[in-house]
N, CA, C and O atoms as a Tinker XYZ file with bonds, in Angstrom:
   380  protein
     1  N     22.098000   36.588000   -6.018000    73     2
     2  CA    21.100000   36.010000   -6.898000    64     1     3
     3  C     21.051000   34.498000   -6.652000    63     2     4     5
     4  O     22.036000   33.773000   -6.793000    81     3
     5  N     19.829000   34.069000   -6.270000    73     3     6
     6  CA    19.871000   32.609000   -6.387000    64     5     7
     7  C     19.477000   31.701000   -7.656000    63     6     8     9
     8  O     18.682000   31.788000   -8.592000    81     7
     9  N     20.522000   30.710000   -7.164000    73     7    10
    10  CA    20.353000   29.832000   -8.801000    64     9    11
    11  C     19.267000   28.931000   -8.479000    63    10    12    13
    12  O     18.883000   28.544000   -7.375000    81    11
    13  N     18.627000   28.532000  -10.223000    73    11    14
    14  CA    17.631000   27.634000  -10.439000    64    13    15
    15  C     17.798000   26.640000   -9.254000    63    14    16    17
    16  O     16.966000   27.011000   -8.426000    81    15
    17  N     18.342000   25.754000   -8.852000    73    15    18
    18  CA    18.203000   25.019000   -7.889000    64    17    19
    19  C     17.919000   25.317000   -5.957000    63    18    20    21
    20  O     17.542000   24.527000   -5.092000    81    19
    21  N     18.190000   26.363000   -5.896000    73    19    22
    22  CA    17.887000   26.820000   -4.579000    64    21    23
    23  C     16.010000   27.705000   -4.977000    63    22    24    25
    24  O     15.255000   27.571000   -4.015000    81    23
    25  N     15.482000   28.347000   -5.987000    73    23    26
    26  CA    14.682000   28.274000   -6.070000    64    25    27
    27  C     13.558000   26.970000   -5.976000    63    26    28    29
    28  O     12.714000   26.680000   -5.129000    81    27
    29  N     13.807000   26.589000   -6.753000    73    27    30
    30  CA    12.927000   25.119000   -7.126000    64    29    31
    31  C     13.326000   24.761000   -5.743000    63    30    32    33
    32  O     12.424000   25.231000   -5.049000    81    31
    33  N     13.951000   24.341000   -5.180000    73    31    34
    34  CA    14.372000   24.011000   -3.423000    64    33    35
    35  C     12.957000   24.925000   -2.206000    63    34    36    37
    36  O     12.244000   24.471000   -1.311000    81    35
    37  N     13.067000   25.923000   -2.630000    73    35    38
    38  CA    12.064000   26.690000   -1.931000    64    37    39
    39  C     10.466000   26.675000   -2.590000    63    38    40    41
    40  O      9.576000   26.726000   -1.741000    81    39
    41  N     10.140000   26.626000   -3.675000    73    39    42
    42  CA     9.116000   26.066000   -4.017000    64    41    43
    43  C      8.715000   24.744000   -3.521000    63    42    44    45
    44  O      7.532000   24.493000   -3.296000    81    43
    45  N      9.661000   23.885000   -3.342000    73    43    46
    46  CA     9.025000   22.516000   -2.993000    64    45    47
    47  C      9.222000   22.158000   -1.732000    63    46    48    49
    48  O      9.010000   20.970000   -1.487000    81    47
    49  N      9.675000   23.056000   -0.585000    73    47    50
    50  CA     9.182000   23.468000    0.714000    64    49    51
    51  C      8.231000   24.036000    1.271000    63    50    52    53
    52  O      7.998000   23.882000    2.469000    81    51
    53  N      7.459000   24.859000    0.413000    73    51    54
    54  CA     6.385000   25.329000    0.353000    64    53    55
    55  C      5.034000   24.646000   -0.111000    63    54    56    57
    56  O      3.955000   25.103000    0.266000    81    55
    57  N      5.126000   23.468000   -0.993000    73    55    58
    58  CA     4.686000   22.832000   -1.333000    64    57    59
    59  C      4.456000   21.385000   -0.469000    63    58    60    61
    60  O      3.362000   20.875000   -0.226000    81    59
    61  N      5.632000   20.927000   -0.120000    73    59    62
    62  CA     5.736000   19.728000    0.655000    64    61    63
    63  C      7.153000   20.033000    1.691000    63    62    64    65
    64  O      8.359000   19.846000    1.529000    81    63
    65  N      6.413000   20.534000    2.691000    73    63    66
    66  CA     7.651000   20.985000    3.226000    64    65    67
    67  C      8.365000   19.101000    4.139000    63    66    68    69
    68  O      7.811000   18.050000    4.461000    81    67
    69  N      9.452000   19.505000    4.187000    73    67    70
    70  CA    10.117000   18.252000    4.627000    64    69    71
    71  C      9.920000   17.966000    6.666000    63    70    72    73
    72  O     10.004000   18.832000    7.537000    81    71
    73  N      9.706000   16.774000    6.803000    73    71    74
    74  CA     9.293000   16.450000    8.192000    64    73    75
    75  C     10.706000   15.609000    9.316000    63    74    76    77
    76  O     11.494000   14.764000    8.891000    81    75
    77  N     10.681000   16.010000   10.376000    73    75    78
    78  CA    11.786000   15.579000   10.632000    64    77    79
    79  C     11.888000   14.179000   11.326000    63    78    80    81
    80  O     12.158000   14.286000   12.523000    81    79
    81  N     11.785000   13.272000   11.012000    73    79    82
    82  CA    11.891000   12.124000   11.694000    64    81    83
    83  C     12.303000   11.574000   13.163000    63    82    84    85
    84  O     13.342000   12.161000   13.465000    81    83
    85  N     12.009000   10.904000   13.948000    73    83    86
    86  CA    12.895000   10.600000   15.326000    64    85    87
    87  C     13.488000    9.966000   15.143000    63    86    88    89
    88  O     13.638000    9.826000   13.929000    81    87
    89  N     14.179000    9.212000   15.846000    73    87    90
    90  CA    15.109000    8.183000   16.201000    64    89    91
    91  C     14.632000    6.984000   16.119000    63    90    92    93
    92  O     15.257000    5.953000   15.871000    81    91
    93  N     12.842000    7.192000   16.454000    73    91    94
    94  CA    12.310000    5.337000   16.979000    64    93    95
    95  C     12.119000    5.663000   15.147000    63    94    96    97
    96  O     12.957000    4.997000   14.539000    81    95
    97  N     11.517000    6.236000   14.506000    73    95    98
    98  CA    10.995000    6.131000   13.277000    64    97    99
    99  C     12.111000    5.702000   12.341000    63    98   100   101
   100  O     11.911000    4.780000   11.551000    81    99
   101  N     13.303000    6.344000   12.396000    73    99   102
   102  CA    14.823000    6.162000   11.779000    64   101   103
   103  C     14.698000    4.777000   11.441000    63   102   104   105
   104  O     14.635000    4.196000   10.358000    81   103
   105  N     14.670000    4.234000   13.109000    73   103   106
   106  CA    15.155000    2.883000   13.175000    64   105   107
   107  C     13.943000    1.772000   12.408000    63   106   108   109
   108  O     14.202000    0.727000   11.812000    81   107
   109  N     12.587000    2.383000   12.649000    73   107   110
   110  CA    11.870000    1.370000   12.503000    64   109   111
   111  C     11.679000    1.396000   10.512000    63   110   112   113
   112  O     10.835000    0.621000   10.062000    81   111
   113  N     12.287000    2.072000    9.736000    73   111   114
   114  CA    12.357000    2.685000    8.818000    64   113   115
   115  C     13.787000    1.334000    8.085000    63   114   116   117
   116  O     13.838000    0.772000    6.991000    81   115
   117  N     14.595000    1.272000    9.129000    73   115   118
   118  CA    16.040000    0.642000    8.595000    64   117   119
   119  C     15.525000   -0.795000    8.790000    63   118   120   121
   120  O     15.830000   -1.675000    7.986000    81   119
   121  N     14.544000   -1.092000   10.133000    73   119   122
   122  CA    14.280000   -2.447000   10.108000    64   121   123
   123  C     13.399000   -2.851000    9.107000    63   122   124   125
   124  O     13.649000   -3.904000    8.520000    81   123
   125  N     12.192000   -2.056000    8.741000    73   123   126
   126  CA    11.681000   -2.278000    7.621000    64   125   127
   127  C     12.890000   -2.838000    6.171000    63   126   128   129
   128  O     12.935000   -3.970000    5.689000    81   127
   129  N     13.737000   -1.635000    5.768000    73   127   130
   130  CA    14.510000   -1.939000    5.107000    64   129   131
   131  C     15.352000   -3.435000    4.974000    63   130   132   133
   132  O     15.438000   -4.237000    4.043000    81   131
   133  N     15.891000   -3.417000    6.270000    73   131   134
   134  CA    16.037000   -4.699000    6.395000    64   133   135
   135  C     15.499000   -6.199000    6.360000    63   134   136   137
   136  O     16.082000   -7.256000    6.118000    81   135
   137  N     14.274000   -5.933000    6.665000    73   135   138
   138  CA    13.372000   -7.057000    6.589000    64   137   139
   139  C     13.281000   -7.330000    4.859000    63   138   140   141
   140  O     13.588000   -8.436000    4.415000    81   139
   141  N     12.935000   -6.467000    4.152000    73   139   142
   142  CA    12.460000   -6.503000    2.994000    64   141   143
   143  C     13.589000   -6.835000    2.089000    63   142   144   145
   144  O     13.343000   -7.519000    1.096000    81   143
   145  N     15.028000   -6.352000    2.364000    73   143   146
   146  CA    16.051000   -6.734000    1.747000    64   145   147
   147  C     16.059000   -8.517000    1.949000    63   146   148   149
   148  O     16.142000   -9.233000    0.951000    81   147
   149  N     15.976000   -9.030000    3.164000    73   147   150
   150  CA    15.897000  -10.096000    3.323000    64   149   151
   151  C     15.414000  -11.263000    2.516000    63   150   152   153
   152  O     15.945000  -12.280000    2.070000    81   151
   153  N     13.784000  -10.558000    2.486000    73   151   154
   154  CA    13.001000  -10.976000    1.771000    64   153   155
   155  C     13.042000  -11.038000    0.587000    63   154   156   157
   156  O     12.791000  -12.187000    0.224000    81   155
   157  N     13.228000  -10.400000   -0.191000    73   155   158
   158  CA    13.612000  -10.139000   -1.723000    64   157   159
   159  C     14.737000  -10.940000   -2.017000    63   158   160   161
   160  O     14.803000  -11.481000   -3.121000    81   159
   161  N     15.417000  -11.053000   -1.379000    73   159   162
   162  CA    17.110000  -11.674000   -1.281000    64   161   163
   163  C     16.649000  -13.482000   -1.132000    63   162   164   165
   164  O     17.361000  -14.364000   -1.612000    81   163
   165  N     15.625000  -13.703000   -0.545000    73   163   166
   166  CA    14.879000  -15.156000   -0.467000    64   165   167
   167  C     14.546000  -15.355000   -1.907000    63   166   168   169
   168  O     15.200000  -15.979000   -2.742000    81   167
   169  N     13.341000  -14.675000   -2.069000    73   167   170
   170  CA    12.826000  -14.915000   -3.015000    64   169   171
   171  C     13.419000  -15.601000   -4.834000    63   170   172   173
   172  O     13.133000  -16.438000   -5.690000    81   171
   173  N     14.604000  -14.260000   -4.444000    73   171   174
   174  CA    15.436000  -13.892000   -5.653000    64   173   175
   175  C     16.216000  -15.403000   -5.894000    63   174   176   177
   176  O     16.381000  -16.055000   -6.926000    81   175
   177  N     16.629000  -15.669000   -4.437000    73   175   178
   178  CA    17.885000  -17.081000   -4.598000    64   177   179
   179  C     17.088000  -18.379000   -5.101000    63   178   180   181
   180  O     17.643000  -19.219000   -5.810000    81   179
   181  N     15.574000  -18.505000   -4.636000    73   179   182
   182  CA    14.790000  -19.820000   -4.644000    64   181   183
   183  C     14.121000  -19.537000   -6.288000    63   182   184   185
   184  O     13.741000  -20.501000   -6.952000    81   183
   185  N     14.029000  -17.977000   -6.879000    73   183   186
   186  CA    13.600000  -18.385000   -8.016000    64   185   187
   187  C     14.346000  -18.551000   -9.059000    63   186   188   189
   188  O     13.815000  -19.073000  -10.039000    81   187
   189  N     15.803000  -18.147000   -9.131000    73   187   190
   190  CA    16.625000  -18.369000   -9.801000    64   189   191
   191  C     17.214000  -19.434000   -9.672000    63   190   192   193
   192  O     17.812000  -19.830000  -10.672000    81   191
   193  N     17.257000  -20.084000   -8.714000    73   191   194
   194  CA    17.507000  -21.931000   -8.770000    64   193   195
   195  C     16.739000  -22.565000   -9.825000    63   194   196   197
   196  O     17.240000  -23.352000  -10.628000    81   195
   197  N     15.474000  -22.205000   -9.819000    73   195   198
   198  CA    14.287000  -22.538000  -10.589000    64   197   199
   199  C     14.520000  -22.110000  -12.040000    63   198   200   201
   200  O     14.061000  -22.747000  -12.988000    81   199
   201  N     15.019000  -21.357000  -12.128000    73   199   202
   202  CA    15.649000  -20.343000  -13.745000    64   201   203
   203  C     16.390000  -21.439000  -13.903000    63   202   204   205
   204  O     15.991000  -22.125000  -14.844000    81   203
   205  N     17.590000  -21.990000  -13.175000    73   203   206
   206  CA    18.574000  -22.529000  -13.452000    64   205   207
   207  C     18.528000  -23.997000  -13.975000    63   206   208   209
   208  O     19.322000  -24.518000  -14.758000    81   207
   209  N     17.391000  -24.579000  -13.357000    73   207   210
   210  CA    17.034000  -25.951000  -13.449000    64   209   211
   211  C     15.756000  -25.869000  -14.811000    63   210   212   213
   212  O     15.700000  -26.840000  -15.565000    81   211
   213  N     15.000000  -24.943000  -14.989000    73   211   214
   214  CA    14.452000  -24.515000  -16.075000    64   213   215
   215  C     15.410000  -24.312000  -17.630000    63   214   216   217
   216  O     15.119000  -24.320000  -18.826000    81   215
   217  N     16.429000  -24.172000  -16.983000    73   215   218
   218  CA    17.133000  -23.612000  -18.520000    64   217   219
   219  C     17.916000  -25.040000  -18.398000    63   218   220   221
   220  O     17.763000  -25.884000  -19.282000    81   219
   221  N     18.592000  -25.233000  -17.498000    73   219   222
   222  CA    19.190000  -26.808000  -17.583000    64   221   223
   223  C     18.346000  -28.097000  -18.820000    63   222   224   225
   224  O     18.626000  -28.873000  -19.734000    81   223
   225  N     17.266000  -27.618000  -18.061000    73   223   226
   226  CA    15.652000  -28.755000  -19.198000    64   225   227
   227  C     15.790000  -27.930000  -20.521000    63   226   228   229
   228  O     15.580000  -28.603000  -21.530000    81   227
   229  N     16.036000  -26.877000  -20.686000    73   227   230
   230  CA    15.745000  -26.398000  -22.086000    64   229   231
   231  C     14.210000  -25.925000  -21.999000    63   230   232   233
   232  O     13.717000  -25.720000  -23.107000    81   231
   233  N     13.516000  -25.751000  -21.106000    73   231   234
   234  CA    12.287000  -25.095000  -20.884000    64   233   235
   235  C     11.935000  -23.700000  -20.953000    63   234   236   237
   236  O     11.554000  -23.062000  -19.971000    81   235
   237  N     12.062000  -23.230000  -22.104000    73   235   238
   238  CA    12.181000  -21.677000  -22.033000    64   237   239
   239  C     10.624000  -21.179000  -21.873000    63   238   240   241
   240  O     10.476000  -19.987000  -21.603000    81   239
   241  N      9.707000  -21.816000  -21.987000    73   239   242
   242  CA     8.083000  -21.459000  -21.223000    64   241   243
   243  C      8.123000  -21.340000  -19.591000    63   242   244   245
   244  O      7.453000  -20.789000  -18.718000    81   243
   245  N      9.071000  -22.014000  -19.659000    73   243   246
   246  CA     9.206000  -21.992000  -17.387000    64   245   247
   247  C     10.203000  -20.792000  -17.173000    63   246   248   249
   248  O      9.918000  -19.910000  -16.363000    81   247
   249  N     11.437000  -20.756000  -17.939000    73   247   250
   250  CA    12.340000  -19.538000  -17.938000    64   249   251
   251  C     11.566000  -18.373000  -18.020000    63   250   252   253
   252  O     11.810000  -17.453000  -17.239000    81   251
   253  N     10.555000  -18.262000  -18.954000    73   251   254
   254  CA     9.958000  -17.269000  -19.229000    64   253   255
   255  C      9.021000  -16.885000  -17.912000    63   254   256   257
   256  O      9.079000  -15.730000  -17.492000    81   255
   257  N      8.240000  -17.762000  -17.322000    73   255   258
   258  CA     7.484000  -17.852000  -16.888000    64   257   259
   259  C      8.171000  -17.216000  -15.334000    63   258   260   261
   260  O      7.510000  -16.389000  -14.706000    81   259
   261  N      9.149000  -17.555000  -14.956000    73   259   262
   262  CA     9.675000  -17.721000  -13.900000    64   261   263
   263  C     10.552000  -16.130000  -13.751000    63   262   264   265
   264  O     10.825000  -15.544000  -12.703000    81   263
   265  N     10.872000  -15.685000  -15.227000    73   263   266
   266  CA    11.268000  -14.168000  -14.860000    64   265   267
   267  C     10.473000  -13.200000  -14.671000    63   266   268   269
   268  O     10.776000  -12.165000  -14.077000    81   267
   269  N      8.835000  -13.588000  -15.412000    73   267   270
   270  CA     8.222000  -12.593000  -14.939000    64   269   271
   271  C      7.886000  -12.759000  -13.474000    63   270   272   273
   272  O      7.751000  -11.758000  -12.770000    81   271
   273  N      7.773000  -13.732000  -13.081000    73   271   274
   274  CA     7.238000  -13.962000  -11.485000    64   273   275
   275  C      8.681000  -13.149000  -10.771000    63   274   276   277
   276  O      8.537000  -12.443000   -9.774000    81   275
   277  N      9.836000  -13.320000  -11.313000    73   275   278
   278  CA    10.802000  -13.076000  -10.222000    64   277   279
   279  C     10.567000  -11.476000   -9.965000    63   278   280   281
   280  O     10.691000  -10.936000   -8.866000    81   279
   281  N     10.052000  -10.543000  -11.697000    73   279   282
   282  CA    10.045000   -9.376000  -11.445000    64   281   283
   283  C      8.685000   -8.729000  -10.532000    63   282   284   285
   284  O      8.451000   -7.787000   -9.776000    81   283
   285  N      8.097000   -9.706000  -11.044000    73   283   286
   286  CA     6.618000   -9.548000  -10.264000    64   285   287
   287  C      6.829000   -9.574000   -8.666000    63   286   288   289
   288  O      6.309000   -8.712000   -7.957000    81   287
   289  N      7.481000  -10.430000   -8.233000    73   287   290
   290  CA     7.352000  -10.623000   -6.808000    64   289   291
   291  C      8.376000   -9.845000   -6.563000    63   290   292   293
   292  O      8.128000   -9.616000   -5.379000    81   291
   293  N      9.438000   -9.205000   -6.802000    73   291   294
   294  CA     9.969000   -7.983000   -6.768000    64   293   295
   295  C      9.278000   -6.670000   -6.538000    63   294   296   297
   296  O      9.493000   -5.840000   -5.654000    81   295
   297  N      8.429000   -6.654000   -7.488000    73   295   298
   298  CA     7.672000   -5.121000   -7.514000    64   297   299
   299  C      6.395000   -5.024000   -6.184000    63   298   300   301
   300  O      6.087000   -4.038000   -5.514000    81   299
   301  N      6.057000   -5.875000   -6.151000    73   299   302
   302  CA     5.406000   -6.468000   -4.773000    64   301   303
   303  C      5.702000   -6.507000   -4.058000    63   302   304   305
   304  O      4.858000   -6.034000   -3.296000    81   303
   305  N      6.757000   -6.890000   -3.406000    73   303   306
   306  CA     7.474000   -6.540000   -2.277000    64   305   307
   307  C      7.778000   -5.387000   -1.803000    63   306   308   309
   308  O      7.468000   -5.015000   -0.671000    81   307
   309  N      8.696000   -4.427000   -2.998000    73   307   310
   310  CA     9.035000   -2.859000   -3.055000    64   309   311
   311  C      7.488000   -2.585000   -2.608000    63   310   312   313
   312  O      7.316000   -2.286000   -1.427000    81   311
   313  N      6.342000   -2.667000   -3.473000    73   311   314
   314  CA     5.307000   -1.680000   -2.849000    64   313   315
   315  C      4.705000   -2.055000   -1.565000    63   314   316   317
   316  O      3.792000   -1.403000   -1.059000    81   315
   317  N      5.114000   -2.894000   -1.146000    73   315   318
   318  CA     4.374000   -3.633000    0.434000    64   317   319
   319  C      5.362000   -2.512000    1.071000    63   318   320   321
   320  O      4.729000   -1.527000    1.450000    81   319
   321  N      6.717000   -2.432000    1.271000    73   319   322
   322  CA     8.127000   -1.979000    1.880000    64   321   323
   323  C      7.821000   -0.499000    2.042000    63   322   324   325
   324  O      7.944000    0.245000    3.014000    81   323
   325  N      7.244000   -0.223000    0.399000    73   323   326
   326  CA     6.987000    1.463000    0.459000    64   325   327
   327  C      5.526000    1.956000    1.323000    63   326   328   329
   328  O      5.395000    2.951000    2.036000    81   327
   329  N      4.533000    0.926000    0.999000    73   327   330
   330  CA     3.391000    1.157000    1.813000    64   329   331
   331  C      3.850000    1.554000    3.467000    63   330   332   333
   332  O      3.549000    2.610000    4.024000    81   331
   333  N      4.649000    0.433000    4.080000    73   331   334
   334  CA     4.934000    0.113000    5.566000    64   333   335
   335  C      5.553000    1.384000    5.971000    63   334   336   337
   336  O      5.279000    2.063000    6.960000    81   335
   337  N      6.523000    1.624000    4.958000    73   335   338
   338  CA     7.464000    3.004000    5.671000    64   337   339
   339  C      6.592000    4.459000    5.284000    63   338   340   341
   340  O      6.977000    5.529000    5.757000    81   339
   341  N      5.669000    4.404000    4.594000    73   339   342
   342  CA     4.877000    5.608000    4.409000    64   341   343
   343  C      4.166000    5.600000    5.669000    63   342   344   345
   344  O      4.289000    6.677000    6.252000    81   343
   345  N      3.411000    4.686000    6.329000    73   343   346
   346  CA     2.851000    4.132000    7.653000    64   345   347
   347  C      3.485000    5.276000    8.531000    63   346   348   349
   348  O      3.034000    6.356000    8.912000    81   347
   349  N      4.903000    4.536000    8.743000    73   347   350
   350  CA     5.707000    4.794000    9.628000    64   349   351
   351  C      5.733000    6.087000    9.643000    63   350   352   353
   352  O      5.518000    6.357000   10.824000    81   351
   353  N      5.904000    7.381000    8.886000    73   351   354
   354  CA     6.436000    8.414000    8.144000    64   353   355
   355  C      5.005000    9.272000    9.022000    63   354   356   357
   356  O      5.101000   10.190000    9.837000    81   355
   357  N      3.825000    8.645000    8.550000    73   355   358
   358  CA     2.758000    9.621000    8.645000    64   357   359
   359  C      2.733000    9.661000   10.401000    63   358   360   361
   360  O      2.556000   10.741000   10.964000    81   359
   361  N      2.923000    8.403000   11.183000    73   359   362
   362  CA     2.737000    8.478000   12.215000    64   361   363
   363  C      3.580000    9.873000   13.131000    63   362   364   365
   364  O      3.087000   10.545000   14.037000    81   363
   365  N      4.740000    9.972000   12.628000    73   363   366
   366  CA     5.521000   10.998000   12.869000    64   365   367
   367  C      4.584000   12.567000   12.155000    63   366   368   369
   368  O      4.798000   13.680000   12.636000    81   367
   369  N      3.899000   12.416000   11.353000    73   367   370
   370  CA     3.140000   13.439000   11.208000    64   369   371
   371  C      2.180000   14.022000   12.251000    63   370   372   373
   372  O      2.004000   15.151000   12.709000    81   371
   373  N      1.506000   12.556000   12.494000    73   371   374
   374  CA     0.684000   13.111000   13.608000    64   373   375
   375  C      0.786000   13.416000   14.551000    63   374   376   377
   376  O     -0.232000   13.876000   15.068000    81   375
   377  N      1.937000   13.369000   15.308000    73   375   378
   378  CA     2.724000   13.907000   16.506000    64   377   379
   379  C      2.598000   15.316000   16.525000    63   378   380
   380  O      3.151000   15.974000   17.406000    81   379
């Protein structure tokens, strides 16, 4: 008898069955990753300096101001990162 999870497993192979990636895609998948870690990792250090020198002043309109940008340009990034590697992903489809 199979359990709930090996069902639902076969439903959603049937549904979206899983694709197997190459080697160039792997990689171009990790460099993406990498790039974007980079990037985010920039962003993150130059706006929290800015947090830091913001809260130093007692400026909690710039603190404020400056966390939503940090999350903002966060979530922006992730969806640029996710766009690029979906790219990547489909190209291996069309093969």
């Amino acid at each position: 008898m199979k359990s709930a999870y090996e069902l639902a497993m076969e439903r959603l192979n049937k549904t979206s069955p899983t694709t197997k990636l190459t080697d160039k895609q792997k990689k171009q998948l990790a460099e993406l990753d990498s790039q974007y870690a980079a990037k985010i990792a920039d962003r993150e250090i130059f706006l929290k300096g800015e947090l830091a020198k913001a809260t130093a002043n007692v400026d909690f309109e710039a603190v404020e101001q400056l966390e939503r940008q940090l999350v903002s340009e966060r979530k922006t990034l992730q969806a640029e990162l996710e766009e690029k590697k979906d790219a990547v992903r489909k190209l291996g489809k069309g093969k």
